[in-house]
KOLDOTI-968448 format. One line per 10 residues: number of its first residue (from 1); for each residue x, y, z of N, C-alpha, C. Coordinates in Angstrom, 2 decimals. Example, Ala and Ser with C-alpha at 12.3 -4.5 7.8 and 13.67 -1.06 7.14 Angstrom:
! residues 2
1) 13.19/-5.69/7.80/12.30/-4.50/7.80/13.20/-3.30/7.80  12.85/-2.25/7.08/13.67/-1.06/7.14/12.90/0.03/7.87
//
This chain:
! residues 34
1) 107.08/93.03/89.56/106.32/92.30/90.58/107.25/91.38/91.36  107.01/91.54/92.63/108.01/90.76/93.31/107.00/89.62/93.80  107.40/88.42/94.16/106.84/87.10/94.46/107.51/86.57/95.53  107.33/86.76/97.26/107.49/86.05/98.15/106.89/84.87/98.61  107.64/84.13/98.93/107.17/82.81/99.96/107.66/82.95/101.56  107.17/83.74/102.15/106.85/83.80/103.58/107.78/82.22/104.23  108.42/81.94/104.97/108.55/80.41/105.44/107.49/79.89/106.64  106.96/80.92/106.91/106.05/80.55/108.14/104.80/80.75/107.48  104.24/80.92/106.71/103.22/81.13/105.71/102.22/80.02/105.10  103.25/78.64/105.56/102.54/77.40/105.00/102.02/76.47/105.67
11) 102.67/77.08/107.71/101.89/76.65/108.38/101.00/77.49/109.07  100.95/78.80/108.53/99.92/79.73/109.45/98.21/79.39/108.68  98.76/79.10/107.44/97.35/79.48/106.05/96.37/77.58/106.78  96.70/77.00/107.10/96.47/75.49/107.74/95.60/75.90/109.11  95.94/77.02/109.43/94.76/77.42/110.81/94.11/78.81/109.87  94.35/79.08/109.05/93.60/80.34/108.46/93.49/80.27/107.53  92.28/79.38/106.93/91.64/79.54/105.47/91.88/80.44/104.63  91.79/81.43/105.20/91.92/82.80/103.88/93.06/82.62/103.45  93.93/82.55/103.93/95.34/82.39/103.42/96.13/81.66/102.59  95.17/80.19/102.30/95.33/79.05/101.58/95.41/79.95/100.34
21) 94.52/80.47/99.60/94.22/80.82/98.55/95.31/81.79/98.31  95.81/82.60/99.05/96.96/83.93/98.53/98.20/82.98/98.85  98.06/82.20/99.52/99.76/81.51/99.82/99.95/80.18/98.03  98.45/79.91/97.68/98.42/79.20/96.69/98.66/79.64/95.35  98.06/81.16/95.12/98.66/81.81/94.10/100.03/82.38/94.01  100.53/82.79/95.19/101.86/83.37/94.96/102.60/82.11/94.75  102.23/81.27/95.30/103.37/79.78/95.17/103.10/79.94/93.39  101.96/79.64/93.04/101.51/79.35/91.43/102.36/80.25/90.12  101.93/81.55/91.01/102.47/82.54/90.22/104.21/82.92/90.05  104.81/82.41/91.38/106.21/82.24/91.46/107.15/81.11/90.56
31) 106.31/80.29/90.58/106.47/79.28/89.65/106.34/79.23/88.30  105.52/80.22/87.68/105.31/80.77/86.25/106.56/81.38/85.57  106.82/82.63/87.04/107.73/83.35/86.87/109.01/82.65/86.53  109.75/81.69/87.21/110.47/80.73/86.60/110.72/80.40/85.17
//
């Protein structure tokens, strides 16, 4: 499983709700991975 963080991703999800939630798990889940 690969785990990106987009860099433009953290201000697009701030005008697009839906996105909060998948930009919040991959952050979560990237961080596990650690």
């Amino acid at each position: 499983m690969n785990i990106y963080l987009p860099s433009g991703l953290n201000t697009h999800y701030k005008h697009s709700p839906r996105l909060e939630w998948i930009e919040f798990i991959c952050y979560y889940a990237s961080v596990i991975s650690l």
